[in-house]
N, C-alpha and C positions, 0 to 999 in steps of 0.2 A: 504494500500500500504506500501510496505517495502523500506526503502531507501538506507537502506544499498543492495539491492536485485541491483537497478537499478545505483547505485554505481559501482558493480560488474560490469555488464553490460555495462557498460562504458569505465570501465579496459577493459574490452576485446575486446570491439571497436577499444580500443585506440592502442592496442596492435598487434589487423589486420590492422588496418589502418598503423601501421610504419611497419609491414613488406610487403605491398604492395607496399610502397614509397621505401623500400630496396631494392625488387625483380626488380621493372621499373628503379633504379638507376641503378643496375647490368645488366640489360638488354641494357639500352641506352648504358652505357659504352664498353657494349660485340660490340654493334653493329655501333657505332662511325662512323667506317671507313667504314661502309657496304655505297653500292651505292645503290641513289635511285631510281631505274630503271622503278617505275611504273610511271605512267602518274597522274599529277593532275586531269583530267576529268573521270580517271578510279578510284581513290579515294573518290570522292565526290559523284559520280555518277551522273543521267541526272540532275537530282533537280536544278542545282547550276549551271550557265554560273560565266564565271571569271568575266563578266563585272556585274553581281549582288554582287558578293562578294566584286568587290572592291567598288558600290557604298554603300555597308553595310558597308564598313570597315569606308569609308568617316565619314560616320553619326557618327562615334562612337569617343565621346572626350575623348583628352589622360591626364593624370593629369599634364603628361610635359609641357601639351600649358597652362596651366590657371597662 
């Protein structure tokens, strides 16, 4: 195995990975003021009642409470 090989490899991870975080930063920003006209139960689809998601969110500890 070559390390300088998976080095590289790395570089260029590193490299799509911050223009990916570029592109959704200029994305969120283009679309700010956009309205969100769709429905939360058309987003999530059947799978998910709101009353499952908030008893998920319940269970989930935040590090503000400890």
């Amino acid at each position: 195995m070559d390390p300088e090989y998976f080095e590289e490899l790395l570089r260029y991870k590193e490299a799509v990975e911050q223009v990916m975080d570029e592109e959704m930063v200029r994305v969120v920003a283009e679309r700010k003021d956009d309205v969100a006209d769709i429905p939360l139960e058309q987003v999530i689809g059947d799978d998910f009642s709101f009353d499952e998601i908030k008893a998920e969110m319940d269970k989930i500890e935040l590090d503000d409470e400890e």
